[in-house]
C-alpha positions as CSV (number, residue, x, y, z in Angstrom):
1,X,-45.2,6.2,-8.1
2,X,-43.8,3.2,-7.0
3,X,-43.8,0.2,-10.0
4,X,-45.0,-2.1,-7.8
5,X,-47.9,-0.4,-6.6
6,X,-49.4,1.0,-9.9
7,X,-51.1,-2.5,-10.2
8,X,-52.8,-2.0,-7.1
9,X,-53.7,1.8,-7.7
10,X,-54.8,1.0,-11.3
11,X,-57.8,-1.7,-10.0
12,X,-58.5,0.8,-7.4
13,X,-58.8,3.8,-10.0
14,X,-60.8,1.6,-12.6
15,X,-63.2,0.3,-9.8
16,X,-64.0,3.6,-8.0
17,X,-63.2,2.4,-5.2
18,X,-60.9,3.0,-2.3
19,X,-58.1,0.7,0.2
20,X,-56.6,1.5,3.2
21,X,-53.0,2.3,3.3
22,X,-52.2,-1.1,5.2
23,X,-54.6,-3.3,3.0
24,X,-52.5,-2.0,0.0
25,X,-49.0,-2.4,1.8
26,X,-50.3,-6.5,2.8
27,X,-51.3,-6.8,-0.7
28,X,-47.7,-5.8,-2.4
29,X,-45.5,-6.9,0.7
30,X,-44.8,-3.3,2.2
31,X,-44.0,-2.4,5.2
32,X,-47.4,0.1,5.7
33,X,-45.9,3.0,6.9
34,X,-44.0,3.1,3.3
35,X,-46.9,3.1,1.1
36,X,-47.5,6.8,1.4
37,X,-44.1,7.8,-0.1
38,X,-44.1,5.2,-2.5
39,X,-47.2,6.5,-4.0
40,X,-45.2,10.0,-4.9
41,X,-46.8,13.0,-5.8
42,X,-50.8,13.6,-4.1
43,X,-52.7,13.6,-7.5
44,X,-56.1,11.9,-7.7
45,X,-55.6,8.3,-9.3
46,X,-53.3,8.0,-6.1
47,X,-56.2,9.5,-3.8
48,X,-58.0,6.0,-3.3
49,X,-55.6,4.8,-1.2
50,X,-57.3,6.1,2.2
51,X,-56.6,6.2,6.0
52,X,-58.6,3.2,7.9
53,X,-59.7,5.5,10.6
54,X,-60.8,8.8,7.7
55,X,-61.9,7.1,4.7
56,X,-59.8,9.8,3.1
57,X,-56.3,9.9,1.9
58,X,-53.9,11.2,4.1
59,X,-52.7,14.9,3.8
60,X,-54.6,15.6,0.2
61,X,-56.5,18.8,-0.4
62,X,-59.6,18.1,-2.3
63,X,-58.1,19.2,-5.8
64,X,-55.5,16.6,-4.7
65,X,-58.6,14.0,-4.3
66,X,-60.4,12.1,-7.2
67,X,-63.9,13.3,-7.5
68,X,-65.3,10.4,-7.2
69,X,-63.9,9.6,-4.3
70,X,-66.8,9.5,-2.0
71,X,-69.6,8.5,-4.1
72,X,-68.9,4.6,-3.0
73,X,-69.1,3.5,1.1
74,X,-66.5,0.6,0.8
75,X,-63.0,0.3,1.4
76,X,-61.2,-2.7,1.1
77,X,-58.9,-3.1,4.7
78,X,-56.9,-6.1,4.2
79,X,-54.9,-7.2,1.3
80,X,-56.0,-10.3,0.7
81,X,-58.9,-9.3,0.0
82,X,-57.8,-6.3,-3.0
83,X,-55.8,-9.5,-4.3
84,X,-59.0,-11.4,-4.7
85,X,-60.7,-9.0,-5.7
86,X,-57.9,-8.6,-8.8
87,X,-57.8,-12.1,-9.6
88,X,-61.7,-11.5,-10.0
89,X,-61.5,-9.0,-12.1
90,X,-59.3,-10.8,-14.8
């Protein structure tokens, strides 16, 4: 994975909860259609990371997927609002 991501993926994965692919790319200044290489190898702690349209990360099987994946309804869309959401958390 990407170094400047694994902030991102780490709140993500400590909160349970899941951002779409462009949210995450506005948050670290990515283009968003680079966000899914940059997150490597499909394992779960990368599985939060979800298609806008799906909920659900993009090409994963479920053994690729967290398990707790779906047991929250939100998704954070937009990058500003992850980024608040961090600061919030500290």
């Amino acid at each position: 994975m990407d170094p400047g991501l694994d902030k991102f993926i780490a709140f993500l994965d400590r909160n349970k909860i899941r951002a779409t692919y462009g949210g995450v790319a506005d948050a670290a200044g990515l283009p968003h259609r680079s966000v899914g290489g940059l997150l490597g190898e499909r394992c779960p702690r990368a599985s939060w990371v979800v298609n806008a349209a799906t909920g659900e990360p993009t090409g994963y099987s479920q053994i690729e997927k967290h398990p707790d994946l779906n047991t929250g309804a939100e998704i954070i869309t937009t990058g500003d609002d992850l980024i608040c959401r961090m600061k919030r958390e500290k």
